[in-house]
PADRENKOL-530114 format. One record per residue (C-alpha): residue number from 1; residue in three letters; x, y, z. Coordinates in steps of 0.1 Angstrom, whole numbers, plus 5000, padded with zeros to 4 digits. Each point is the difference from the previous one (the first is absolute). Layout:
BEGIN
{NUM ALA {X Y Z}} ...
//
This chain:
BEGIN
{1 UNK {7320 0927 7944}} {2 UNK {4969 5006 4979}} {3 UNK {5001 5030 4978}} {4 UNK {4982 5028 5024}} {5 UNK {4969 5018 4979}} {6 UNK {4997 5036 5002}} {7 UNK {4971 5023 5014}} {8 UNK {4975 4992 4991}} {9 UNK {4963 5020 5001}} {10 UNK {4964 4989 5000}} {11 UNK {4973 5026 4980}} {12 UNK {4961 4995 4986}} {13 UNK {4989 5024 4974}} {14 UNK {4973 5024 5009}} {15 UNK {4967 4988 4994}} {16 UNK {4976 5023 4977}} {17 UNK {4981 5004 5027}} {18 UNK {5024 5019 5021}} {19 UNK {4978 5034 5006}} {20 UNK {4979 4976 5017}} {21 UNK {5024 4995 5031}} {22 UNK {4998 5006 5034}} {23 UNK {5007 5033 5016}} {24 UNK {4999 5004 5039}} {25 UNK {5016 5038 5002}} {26 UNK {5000 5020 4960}} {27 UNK {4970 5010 4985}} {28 UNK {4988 4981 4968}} {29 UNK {5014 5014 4968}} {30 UNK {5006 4986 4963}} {31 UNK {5024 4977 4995}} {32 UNK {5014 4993 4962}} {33 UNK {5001 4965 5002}} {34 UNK {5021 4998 4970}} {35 UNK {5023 5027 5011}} {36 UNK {5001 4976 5032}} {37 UNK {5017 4971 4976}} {38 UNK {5025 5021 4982}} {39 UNK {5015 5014 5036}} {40 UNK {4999 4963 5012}} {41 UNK {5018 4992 4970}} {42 UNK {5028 5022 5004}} {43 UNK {5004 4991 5040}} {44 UNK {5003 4967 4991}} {45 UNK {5032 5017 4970}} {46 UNK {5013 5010 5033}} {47 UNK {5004 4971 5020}} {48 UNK {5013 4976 4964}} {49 UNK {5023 5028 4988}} {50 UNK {5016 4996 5036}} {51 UNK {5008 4963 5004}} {52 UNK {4964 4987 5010}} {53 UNK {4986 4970 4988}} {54 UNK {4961 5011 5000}} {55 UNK {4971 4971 5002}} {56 UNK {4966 5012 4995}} {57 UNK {4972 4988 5021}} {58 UNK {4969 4986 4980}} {59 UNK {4977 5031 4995}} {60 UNK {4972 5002 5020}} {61 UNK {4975 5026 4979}} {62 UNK {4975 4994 5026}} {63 UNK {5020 5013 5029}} {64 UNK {5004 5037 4995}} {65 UNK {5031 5003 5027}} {66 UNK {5017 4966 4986}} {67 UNK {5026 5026 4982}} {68 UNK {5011 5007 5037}} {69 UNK {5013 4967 5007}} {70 UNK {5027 5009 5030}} {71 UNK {4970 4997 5021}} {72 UNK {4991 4964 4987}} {73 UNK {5034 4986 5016}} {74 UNK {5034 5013 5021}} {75 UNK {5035 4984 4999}} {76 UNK {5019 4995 5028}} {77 UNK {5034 4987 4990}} {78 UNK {4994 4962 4991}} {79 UNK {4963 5006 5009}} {80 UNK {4974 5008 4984}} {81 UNK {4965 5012 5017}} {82 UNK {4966 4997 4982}} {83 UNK {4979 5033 5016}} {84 UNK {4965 5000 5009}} {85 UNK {4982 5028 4986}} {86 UNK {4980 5026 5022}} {87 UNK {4979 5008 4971}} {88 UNK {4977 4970 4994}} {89 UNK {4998 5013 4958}} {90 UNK {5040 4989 4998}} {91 UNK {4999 4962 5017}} {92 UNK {4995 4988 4962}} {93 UNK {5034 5013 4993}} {94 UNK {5019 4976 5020}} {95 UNK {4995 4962 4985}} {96 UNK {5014 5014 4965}} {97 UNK {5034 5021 5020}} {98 UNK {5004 4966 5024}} {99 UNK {5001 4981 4965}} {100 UNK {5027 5025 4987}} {101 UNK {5020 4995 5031}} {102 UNK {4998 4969 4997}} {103 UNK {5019 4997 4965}} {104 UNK {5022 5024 5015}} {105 UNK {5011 4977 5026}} {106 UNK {5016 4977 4982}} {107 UNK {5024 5029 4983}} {108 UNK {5007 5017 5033}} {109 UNK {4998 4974 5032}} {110 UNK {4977 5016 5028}} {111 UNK {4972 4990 5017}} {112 UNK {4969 5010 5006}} {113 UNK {4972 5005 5029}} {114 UNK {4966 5017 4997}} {115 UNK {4981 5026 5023}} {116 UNK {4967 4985 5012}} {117 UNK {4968 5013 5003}} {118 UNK {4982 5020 5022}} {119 UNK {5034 5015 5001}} {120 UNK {5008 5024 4973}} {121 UNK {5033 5013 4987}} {122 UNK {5007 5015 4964}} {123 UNK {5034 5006 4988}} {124 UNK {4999 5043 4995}} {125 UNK {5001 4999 5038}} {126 UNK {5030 4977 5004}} {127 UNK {5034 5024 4998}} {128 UNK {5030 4982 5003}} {129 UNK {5034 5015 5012}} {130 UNK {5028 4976 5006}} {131 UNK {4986 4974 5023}} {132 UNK {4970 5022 5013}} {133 UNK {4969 5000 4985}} {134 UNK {4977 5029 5009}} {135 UNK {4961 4992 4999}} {136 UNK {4977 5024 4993}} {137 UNK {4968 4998 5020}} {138 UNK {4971 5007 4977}} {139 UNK {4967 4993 4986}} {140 UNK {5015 4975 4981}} {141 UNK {5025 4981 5023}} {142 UNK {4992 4993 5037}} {143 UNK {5014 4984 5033}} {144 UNK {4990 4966 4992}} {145 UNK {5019 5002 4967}} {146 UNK {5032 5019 5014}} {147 UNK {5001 4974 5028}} {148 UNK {4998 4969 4972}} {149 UNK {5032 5022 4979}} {150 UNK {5017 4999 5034}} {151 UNK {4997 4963 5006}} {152 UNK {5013 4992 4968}} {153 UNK {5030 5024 4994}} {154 UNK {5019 5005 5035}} {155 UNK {5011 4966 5003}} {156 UNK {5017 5007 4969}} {157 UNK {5018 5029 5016}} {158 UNK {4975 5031 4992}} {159 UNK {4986 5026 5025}} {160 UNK {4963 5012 4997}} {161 UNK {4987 5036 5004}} {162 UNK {4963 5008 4999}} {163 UNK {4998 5038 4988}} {164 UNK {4971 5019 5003}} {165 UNK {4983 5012 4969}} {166 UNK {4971 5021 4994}} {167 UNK {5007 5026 4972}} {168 UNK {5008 4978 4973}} {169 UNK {4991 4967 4988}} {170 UNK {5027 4980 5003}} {171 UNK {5032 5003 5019}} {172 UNK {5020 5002 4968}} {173 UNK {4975 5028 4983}} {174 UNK {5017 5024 5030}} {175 UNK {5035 4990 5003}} {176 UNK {5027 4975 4980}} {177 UNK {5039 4995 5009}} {178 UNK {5030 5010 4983}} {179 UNK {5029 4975 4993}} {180 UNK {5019 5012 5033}} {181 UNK {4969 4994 5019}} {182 UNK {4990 5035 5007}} {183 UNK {4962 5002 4997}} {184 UNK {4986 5025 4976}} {185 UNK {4965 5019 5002}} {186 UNK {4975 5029 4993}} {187 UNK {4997 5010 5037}} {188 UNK {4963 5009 5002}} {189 UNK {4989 4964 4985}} {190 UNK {5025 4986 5031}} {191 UNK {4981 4991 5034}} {192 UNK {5035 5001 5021}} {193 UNK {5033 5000 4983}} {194 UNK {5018 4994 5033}} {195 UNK {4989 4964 4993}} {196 UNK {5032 4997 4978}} {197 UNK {5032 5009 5012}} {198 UNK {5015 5018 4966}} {199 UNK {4969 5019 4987}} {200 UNK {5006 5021 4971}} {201 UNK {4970 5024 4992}} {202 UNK {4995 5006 4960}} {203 UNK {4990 5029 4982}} {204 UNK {4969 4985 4983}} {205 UNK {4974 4979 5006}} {206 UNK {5007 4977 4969}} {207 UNK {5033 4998 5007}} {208 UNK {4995 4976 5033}} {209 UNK {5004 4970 4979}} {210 UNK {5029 4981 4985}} {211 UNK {5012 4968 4994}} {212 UNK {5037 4990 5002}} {213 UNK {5012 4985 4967}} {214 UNK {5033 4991 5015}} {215 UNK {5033 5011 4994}} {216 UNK {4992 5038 5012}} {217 UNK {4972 5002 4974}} {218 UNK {4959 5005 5013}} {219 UNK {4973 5010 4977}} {220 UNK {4977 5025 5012}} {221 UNK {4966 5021 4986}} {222 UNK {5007 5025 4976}} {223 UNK {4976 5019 5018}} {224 UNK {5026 5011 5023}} {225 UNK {5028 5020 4987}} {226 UNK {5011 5015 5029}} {227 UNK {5004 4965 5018}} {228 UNK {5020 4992 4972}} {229 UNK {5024 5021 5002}} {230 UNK {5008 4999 5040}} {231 UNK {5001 4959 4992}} {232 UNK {5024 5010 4972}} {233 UNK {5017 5023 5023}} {234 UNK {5005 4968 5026}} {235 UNK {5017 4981 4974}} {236 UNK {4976 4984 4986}} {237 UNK {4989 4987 4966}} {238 UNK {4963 5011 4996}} {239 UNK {4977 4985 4971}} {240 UNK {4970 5019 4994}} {241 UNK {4970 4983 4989}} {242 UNK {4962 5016 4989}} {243 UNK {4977 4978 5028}} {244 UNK {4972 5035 4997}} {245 UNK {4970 4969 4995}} {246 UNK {5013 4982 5027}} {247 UNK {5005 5030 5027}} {248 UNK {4961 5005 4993}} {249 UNK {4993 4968 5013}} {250 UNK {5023 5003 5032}} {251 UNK {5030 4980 4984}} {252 UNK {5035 5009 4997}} {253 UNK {5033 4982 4986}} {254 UNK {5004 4972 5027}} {255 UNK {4963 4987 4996}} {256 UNK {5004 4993 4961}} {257 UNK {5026 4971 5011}} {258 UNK {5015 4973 5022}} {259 UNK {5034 4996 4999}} {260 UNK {5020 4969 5006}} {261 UNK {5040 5004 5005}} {262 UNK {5014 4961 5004}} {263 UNK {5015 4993 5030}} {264 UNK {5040 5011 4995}} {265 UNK {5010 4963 5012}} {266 UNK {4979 4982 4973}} 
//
């Protein structure tokens, strides 16, 4: 039996051009592009201080999202799905991530499919929680794009769930999942929490996002004390990371990565 790698997790470095990104729901304000790099920097601590393996996607300088490369691509298991972007600026993002997956490929076995236009489907709006994957409906993913997800993933055992969202731009900028599976969220930002059937309402808005490290560990905003402390009071281990530049641009933790846990019967 070949020697199984460990997690491993996909990241680009923010372009110098971030301020210029989109924005569909916050007003414009400065962004310290060079404050952006050092709190990307230490994200990225996180994830190798904590048993990640961390490749880094070719930069893209032109592409002022291309930091927020969850919505370039989503893993499914063994598979792994290039997106198709709602926002026409971001297509140029995806030739240089479908490269990187492809070197990733051949240290973790998966496949991979792609999402075809005139569908659309970006990753922020795909929130996985054990085998069903909730689909935000949103300015930048439509039907055609949730029905081509569908297609590919429940043969492979996965159950689809459009979600209707309208206060946020992605799916994932207004609710996230704990390790257990409860769903976490700022409840004015959430369209209809009865969606999910363990919804846990959080204390402040920044505080709707984490990602699960493993091992009972997620990292989190630091922007959200509060949050931090009823995670903490769950049981959990909760890394705080600076993302300020990034929540002025509609980000959060899970868009600043893809992560890619092998197969446990590699």
């Amino acid at each position: 039996m070949r020697r199984v790698p460990g997690p491993q997790l996909l990241v680009r470095r923010p372009s110098p051009r971030l301020a210029a990104g989109e924005l569909t729901h916050l007003d414009r304000v400065p962004v310290d592009a060079e404050l952006a790099l050092e709190q990307w920097r230490a994200y990225v601590d996180v994830f190798r201080r904590t048993g990640w393996t961390v490749t880094e996607v070719e930069p893209a300088d032109a592409h002022p999202d291309g930091v927020f490369v969850e919505d370039a691509v989503v893993v499914f298991g063994d598979l792994a799905v290039l997106t198709s972007p709602g926002a026409a600026s971001r297509v140029g993002e995806l030739e240089s991530t479908a490269r990187a997956l492809g070197e990733l490929a051949a240290i973790v076995r998966f496949d991979t499919a792609r999402i075809e236009p005139p569908g659309h489907l970006e990753g922020g709006d795909v929130l996985k929680v054990g085998r069903t994957a909730y689909v935000g409906r949103t300015t930048r993913t439509d039907e055609q794009g949730i029905a081509q997800l569908r297609a590919l993933v429940e043969p492979r055992g996965w159950t689809v769930v459009a979600v209707p969202v309208t206060r946020v731009l992605h799916l994932k900028s207004g609710v996230t999942a704990l390790p257990d599976g409860t769903v976490i969220g700022w409840a004015p930002d959430v369209d209809d929490p009865s969606v999910f059937p363990d919804f846990l309402a959080v204390p402040e808005e920044h505080g709707t996002a984490v990602v699960d490290l493993g091992d009972g560990a997620v990292v989190m905003s630091a922007d959200a004390p509060e949050t931090a402390a009823l995670l903490r009071g769950r049981g959990l281990t909760v890394h705080e990371v600076g993302i300020s530049e990034f929540e002025k641009l509609e980000g959060c933790v899970t868009c600043l990565s893809v992560r890619v846990r092998p197969p446990v019967d590699a």
